[in-house]
OpenMM code with the backbone's topology and positions (N, CA, C; nanometers):
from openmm import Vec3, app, unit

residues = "UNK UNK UNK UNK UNK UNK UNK UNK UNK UNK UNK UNK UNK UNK UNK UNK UNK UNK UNK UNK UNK UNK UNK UNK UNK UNK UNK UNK UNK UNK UNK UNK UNK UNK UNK UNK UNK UNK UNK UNK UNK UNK UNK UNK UNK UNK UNK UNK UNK UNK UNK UNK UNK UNK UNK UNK UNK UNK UNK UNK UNK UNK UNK UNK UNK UNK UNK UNK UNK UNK UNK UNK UNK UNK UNK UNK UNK UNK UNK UNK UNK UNK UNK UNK UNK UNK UNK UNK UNK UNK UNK UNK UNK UNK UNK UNK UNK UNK UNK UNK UNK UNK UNK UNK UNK UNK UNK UNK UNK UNK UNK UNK UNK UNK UNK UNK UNK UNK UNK UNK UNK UNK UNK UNK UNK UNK UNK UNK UNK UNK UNK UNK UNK UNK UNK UNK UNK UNK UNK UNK UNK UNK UNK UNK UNK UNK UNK UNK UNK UNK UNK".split()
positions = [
    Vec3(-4.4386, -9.7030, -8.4366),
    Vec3(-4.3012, -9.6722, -8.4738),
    Vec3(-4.2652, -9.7497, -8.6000),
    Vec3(-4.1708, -9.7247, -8.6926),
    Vec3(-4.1099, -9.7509, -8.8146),
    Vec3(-4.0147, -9.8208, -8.7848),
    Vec3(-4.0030, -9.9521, -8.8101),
    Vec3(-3.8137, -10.0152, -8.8289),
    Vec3(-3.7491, -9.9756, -8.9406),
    Vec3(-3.6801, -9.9416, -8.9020),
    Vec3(-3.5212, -9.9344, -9.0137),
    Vec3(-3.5539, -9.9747, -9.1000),
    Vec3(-3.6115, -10.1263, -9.1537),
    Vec3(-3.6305, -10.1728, -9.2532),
    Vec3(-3.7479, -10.1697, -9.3199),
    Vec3(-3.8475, -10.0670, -9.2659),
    Vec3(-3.9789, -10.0367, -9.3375),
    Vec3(-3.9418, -9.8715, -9.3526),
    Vec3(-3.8595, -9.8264, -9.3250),
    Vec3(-3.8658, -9.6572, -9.3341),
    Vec3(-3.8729, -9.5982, -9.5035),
    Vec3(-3.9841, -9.4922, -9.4879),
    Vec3(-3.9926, -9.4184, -9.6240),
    Vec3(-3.9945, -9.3170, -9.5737),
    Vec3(-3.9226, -9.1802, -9.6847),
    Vec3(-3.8863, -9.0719, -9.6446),
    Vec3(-4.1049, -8.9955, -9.6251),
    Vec3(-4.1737, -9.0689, -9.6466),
    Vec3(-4.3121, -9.0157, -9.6819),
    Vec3(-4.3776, -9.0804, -9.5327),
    Vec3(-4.2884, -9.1705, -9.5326),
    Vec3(-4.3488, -9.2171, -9.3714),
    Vec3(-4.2974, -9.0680, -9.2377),
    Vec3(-4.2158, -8.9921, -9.2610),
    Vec3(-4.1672, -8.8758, -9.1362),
    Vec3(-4.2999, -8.7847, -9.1944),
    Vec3(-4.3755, -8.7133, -9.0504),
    Vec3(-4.4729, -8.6220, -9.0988),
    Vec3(-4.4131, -8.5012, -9.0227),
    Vec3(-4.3185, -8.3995, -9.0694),
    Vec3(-4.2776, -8.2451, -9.0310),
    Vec3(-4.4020, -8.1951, -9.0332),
    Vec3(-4.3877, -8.1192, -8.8763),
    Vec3(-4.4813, -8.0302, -8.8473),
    Vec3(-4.4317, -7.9128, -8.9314),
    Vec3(-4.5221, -7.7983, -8.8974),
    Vec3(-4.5438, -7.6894, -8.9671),
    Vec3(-4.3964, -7.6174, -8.9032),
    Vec3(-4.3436, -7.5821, -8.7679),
    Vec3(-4.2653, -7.5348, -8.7155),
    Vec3(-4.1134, -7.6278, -8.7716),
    Vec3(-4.1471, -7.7337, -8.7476),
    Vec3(-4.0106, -7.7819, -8.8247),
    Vec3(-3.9438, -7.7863, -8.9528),
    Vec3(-4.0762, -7.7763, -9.0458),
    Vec3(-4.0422, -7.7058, -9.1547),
    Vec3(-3.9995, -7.6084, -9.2177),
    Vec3(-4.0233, -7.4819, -9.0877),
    Vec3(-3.9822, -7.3669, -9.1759),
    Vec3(-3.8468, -7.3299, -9.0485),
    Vec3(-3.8568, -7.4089, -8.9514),
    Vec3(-3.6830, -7.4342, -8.8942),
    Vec3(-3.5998, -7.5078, -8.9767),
    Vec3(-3.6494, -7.5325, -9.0921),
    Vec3(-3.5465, -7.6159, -9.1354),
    Vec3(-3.5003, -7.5230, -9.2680),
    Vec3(-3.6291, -7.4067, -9.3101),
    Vec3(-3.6062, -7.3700, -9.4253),
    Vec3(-3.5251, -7.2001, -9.3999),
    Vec3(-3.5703, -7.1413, -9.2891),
    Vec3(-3.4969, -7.0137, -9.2448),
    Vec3(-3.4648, -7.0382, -9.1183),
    Vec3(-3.5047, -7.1095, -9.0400),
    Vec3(-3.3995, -7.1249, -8.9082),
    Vec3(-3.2467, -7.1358, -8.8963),
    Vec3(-3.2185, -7.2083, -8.7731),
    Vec3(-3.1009, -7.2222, -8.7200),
    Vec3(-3.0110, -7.2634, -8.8669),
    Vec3(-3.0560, -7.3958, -8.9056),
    Vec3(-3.0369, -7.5025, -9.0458),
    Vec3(-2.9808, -7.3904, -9.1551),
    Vec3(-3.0490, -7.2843, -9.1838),
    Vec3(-3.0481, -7.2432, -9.2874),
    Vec3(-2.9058, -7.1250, -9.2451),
    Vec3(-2.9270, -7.0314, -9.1426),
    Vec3(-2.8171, -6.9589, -9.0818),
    Vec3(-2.6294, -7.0741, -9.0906),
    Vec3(-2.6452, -7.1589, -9.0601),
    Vec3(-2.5508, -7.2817, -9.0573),
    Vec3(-2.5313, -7.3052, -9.2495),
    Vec3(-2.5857, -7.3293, -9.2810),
    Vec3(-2.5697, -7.3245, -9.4482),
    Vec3(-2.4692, -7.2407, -9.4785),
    Vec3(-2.5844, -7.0905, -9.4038),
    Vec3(-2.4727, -7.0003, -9.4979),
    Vec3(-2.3621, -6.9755, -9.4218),
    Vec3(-2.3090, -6.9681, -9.2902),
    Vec3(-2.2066, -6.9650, -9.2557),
    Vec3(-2.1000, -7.0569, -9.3451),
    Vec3(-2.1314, -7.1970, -9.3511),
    Vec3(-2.0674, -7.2874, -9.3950),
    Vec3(-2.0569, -7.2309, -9.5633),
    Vec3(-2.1107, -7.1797, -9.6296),
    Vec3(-2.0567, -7.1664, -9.7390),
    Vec3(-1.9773, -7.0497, -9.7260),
    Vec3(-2.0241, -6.9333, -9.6227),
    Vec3(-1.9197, -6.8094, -9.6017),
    Vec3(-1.7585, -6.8207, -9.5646),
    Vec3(-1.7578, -6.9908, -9.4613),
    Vec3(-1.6234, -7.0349, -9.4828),
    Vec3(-1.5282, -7.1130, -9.5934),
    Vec3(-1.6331, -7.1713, -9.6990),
    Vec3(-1.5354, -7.2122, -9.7979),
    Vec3(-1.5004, -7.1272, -9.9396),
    Vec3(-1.5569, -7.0508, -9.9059),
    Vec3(-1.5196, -6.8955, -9.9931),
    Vec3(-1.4622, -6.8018, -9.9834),
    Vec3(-1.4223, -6.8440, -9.7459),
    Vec3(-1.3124, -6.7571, -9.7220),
    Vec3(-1.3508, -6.6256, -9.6899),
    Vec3(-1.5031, -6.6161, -9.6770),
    Vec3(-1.5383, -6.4914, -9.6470),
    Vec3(-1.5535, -6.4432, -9.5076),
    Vec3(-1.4277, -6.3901, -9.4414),
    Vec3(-1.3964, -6.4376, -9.3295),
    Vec3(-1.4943, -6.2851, -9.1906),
    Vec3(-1.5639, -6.2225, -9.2781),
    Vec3(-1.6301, -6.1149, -9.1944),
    Vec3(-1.7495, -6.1931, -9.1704),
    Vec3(-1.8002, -6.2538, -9.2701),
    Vec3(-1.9247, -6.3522, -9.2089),
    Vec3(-1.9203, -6.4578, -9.1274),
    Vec3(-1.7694, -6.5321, -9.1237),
    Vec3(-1.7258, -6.6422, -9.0286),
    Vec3(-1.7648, -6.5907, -8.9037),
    Vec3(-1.6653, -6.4608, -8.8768),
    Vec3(-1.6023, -6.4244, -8.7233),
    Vec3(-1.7403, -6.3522, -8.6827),
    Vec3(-1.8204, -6.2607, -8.7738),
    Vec3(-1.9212, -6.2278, -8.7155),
    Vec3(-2.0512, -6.2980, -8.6112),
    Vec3(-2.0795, -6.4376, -8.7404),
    Vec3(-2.1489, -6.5025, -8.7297),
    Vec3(-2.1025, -6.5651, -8.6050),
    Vec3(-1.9453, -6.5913, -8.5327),
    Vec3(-1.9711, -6.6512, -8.4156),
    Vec3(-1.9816, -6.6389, -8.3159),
    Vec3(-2.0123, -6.6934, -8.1982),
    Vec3(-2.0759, -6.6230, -8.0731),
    Vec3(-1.9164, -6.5628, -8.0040),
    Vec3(-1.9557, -6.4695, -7.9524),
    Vec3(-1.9061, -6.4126, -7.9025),
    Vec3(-1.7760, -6.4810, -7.8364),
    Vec3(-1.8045, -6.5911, -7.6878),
    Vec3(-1.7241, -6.6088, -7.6575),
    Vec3(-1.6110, -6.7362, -7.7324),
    Vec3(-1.6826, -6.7560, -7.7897),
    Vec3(-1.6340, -6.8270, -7.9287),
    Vec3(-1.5255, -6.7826, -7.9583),
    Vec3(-1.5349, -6.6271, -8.0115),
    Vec3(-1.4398, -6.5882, -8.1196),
    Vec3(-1.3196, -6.5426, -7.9805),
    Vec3(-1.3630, -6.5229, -7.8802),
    Vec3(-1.2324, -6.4735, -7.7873),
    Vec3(-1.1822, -6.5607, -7.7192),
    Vec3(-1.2590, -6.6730, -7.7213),
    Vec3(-1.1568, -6.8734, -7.7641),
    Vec3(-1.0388, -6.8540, -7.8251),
    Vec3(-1.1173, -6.8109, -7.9901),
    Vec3(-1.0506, -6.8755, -8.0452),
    Vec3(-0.9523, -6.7087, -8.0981),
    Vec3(-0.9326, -6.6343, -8.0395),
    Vec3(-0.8430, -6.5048, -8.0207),
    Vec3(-0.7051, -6.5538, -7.9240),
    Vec3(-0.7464, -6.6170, -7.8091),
    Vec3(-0.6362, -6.6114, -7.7095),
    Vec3(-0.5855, -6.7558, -7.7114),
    Vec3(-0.6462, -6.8395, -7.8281),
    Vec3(-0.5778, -6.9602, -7.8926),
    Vec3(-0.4413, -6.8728, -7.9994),
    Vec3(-0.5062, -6.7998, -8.0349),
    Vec3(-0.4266, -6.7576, -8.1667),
    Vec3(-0.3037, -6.6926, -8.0663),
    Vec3(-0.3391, -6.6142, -7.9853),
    Vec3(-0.1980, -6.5441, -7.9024),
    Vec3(-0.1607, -6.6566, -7.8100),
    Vec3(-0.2227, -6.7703, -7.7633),
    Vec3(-0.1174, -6.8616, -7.6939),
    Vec3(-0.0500, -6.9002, -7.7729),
    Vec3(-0.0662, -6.9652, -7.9741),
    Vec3(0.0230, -6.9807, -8.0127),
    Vec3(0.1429, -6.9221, -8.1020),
    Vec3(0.1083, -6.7772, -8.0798),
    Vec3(0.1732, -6.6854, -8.1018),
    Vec3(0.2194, -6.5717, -8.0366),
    Vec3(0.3297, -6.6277, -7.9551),
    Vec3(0.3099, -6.5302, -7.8544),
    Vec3(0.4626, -6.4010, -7.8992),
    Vec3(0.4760, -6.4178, -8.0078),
    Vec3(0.5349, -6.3065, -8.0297),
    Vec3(0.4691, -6.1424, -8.0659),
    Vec3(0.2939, -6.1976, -8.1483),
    Vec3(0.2344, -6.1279, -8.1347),
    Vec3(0.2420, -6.0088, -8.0105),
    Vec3(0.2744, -6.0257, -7.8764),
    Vec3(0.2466, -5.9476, -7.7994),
    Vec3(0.3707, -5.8612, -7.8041),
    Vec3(0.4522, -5.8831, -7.8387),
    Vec3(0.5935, -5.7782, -7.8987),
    Vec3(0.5093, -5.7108, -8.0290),
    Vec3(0.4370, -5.7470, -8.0592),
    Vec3(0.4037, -5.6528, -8.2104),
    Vec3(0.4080, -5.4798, -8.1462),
    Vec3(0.4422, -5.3628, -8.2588),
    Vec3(0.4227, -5.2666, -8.2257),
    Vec3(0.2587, -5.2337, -8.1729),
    Vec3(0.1744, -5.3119, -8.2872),
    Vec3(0.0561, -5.3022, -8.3117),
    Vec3(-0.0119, -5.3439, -8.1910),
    Vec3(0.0354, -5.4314, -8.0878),
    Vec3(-0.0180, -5.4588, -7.9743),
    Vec3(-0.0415, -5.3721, -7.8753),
    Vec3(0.0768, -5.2644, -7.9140),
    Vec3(-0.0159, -5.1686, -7.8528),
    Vec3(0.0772, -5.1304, -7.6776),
    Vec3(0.1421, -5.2830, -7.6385),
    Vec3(0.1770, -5.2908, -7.5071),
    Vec3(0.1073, -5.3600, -7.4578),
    Vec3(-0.0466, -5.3987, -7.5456),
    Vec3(-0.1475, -5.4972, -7.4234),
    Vec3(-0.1715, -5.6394, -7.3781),
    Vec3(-0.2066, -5.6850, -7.2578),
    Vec3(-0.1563, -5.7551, -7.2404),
    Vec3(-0.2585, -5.8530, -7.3138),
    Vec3(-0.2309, -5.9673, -7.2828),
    Vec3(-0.3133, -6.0571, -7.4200),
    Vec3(-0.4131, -6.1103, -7.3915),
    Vec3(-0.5134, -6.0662, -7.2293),
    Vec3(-0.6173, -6.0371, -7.2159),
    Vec3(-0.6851, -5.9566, -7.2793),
    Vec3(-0.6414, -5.8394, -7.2658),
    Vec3(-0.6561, -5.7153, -7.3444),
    Vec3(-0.6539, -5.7342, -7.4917),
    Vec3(-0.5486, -5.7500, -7.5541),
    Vec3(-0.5422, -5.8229, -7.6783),
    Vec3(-0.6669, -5.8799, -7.7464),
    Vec3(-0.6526, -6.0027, -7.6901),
    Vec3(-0.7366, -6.1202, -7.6955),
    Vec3(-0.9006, -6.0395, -7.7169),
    Vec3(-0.9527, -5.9738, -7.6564),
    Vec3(-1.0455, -5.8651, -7.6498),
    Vec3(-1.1008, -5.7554, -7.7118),
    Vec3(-0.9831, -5.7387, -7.7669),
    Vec3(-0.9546, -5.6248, -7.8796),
    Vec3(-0.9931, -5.7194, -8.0145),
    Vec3(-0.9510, -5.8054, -8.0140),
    Vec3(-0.9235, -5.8721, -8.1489),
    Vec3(-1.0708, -5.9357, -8.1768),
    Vec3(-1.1732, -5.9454, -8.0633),
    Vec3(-1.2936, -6.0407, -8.0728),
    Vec3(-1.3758, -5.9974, -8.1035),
    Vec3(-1.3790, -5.8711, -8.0920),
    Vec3(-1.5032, -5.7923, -8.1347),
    Vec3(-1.5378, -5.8198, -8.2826),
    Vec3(-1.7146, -5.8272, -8.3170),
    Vec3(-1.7906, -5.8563, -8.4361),
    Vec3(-1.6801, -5.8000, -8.5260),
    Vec3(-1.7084, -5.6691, -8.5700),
    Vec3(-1.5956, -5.6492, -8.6499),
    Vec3(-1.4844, -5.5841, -8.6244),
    Vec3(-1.3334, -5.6610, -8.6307),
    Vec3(-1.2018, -5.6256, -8.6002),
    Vec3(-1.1562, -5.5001, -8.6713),
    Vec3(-1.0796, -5.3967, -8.6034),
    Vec3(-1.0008, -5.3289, -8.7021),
    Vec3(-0.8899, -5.3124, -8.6883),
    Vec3(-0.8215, -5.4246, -8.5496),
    Vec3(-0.7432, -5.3851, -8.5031),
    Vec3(-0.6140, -5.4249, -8.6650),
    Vec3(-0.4471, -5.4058, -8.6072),
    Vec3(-0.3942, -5.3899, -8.7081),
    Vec3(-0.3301, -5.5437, -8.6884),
    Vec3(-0.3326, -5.6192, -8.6033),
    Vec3(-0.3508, -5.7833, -8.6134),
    Vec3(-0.4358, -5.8418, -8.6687),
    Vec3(-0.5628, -5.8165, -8.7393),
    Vec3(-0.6723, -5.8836, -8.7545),
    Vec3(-0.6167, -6.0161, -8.8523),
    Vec3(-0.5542, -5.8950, -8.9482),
    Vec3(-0.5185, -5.9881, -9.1052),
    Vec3(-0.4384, -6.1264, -9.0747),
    Vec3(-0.3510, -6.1543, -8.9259),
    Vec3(-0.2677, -6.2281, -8.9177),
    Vec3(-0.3731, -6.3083, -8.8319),
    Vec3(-0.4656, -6.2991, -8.7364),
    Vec3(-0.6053, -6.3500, -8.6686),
    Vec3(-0.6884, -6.4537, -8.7622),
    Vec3(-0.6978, -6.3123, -8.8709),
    Vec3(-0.7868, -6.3859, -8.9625),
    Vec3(-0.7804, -6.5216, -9.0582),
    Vec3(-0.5845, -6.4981, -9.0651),
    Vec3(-0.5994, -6.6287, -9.1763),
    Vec3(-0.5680, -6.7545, -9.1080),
    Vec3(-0.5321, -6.7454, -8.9917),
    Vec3(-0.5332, -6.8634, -8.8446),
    Vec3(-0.6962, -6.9062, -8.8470),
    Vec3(-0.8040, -6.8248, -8.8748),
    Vec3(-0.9401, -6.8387, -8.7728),
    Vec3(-0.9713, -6.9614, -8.9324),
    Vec3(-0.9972, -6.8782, -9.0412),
    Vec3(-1.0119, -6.9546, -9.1903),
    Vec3(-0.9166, -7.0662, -9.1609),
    Vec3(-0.8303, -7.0913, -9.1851),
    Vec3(-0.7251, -7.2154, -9.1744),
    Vec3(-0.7868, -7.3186, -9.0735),
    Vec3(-0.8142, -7.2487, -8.9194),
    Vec3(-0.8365, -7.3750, -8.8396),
    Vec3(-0.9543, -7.4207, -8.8348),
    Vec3(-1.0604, -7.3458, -8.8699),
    Vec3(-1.1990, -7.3863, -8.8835),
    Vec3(-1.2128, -7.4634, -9.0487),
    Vec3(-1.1337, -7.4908, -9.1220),
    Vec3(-1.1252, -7.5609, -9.2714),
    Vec3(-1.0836, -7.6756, -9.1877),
    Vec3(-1.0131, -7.6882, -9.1496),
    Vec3(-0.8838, -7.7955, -9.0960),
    Vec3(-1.0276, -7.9023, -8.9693),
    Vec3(-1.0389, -7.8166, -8.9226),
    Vec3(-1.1755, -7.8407, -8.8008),
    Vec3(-1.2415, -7.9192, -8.8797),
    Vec3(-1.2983, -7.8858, -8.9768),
    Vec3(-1.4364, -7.9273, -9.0457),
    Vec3(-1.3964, -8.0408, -9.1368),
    Vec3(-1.2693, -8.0331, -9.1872),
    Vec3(-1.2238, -8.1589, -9.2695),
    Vec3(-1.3103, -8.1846, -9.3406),
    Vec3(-1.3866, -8.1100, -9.4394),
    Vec3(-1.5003, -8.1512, -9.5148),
    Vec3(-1.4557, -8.1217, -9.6545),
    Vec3(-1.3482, -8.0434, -9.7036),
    Vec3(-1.3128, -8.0358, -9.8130),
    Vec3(-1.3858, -7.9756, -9.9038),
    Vec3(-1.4385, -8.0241, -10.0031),
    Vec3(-1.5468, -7.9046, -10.1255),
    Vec3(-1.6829, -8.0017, -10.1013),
    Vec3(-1.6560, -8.1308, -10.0513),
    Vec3(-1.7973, -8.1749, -10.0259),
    Vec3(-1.9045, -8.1285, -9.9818),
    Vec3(-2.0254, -8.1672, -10.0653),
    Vec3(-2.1511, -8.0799, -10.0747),
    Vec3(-2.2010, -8.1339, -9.9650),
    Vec3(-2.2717, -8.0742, -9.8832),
    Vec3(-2.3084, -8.0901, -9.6810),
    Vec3(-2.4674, -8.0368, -9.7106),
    Vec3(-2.5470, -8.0736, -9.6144),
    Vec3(-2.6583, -8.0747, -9.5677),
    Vec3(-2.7108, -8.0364, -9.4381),
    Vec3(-2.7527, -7.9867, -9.4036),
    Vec3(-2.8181, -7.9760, -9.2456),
    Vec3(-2.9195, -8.0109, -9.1910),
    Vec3(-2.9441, -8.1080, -9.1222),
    Vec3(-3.0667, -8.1722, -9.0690),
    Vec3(-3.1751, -8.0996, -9.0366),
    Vec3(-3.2924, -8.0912, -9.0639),
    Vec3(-3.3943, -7.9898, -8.9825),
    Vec3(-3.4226, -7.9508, -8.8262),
    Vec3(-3.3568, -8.0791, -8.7531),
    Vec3(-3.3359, -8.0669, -8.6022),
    Vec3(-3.1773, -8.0185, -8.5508),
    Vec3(-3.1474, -7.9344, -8.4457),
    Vec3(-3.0731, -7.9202, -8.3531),
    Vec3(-3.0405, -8.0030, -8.2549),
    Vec3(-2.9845, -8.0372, -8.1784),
    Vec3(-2.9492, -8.0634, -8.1283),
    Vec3(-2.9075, -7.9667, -7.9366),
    Vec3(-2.9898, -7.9894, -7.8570),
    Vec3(-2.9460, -7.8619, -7.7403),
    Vec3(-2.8251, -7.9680, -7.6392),
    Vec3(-2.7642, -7.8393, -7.6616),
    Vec3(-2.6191, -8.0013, -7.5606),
    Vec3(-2.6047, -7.8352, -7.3973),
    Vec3(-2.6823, -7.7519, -7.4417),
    Vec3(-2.6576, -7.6460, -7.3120),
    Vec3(-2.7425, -7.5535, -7.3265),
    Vec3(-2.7784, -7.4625, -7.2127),
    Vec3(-2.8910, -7.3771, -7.1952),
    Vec3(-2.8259, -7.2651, -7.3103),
    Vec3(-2.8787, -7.1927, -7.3945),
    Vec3(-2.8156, -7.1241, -7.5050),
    Vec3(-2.7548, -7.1835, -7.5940),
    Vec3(-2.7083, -7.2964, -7.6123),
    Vec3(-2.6255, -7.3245, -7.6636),
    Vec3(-2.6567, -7.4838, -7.7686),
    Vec3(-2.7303, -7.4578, -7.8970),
    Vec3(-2.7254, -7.5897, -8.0044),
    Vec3(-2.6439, -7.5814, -8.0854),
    Vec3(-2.6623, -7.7725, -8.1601),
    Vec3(-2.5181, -7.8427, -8.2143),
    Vec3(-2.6406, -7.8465, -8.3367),
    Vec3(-2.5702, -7.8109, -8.5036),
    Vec3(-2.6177, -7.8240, -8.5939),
    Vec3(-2.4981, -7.9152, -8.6598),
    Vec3(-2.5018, -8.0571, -8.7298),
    Vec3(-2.4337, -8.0877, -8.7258),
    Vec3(-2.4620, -8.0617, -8.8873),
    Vec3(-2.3260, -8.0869, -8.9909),
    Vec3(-2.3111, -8.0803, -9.1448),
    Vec3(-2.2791, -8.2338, -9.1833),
    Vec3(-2.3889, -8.2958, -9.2890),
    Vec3(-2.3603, -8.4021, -9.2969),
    Vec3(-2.3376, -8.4042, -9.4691),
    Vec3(-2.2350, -8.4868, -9.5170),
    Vec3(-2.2078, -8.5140, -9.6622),
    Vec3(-2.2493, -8.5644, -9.6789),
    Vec3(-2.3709, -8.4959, -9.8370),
    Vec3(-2.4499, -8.5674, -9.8681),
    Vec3(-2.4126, -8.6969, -9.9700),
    Vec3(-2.2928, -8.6736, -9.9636),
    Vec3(-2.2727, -8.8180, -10.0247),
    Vec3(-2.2499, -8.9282, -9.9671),
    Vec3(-2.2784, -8.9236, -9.8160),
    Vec3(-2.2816, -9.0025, -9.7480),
    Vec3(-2.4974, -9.0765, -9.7139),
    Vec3(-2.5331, -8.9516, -9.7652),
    Vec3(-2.6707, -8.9911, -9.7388),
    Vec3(-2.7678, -9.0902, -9.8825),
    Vec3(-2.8387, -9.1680, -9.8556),
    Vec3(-2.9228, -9.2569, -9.9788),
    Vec3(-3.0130, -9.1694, -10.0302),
    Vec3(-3.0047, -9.1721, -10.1732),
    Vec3(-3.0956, -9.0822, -10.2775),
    Vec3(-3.2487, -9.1445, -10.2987),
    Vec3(-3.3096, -9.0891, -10.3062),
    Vec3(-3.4706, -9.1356, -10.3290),
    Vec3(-3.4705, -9.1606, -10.5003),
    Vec3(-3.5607, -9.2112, -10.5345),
    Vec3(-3.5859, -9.2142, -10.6822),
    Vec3(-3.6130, -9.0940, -10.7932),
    Vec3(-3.6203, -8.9745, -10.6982),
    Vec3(-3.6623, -8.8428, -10.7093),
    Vec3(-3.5205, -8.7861, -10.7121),
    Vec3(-3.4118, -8.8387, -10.6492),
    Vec3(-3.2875, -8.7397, -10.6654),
    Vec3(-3.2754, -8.6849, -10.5470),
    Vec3(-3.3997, -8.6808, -10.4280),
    Vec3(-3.3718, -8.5893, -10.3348),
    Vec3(-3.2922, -8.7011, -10.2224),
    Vec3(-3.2292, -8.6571, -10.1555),
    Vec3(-3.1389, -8.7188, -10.0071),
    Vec3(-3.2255, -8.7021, -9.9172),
    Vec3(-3.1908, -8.8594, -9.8450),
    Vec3(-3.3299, -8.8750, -9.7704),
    Vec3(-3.2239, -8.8963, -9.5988),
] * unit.nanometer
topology = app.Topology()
chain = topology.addChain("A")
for resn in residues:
    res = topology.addResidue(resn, chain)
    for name in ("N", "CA", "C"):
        topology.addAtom(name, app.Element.getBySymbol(name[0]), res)
């Protein structure tokens, strides 16, 4: 094993599988989401998230809006229903636009990362059966090699 105080980025040996998880895997899918949200490109956000994710974060948006369910556009439904309507990959309902700039807003606000340039580790993290944590780290928080690259 390596101490802390002998570590070189030439001392970690990536296998073959972790390498190219790091270069089109999970890592790389997480990139681009993360740049699809600071550009606001909000069909790649909501797509990209899992399912019960987005009908989280649907019947967040109608608990705190619950006038929404008076909208004409609601239809009459109830905000199960709603909530359901609105989650699907791609929305057409005629709430989306008011969905959408809640989902952008709270996931910016979430991430508190600002325009800072982020990184993604080559490992995951499994915290549940289906279910890994890719975390985004600022690379200006990470030490530069003599090469320029973040180690």
């Amino acid at each position: 094993m390596v101490s802390d105080e002998t570590w070189e980025p030439r001392d970690v040996h990536w296998t073959d599988e972790e390498m190219a998880h790091g270069s089109s895997g999970l890592s790389s899918t997480v990139m681009g989401w993360w740049e699809a949200l600071r550009r606001g490109v909000s069909e790649v956000v909501w797509w990209a998230m899992d399912p019960d994710f987005r009908l989280v974060v649907a019947q967040q948006w109608l608990h705190d809006n619950p006038a929404a369910l008076q909208d004409p556009a609601a239809g009459g439904h109830g905000r199960d229903e709603l909530a359901a309507a609105l989650a699907v990959e791609r929305p057409d309902h005629a709430l989306w636009p008011h969905l959408e700039r809640f989902v952008l807003r709270a996931l910016r606000e979430a991430t508190d990362l600002g325009d800072r340039e982020v990184g993604a580790p080559i490992r995951s993290r499994i915290v549940a059966p289906g279910v890994e944590v890719v975390d985004l780290i600022p690379l200006d928080q990470l030490p530069v090699d003599e090469s320029g690259t973040h180690i």
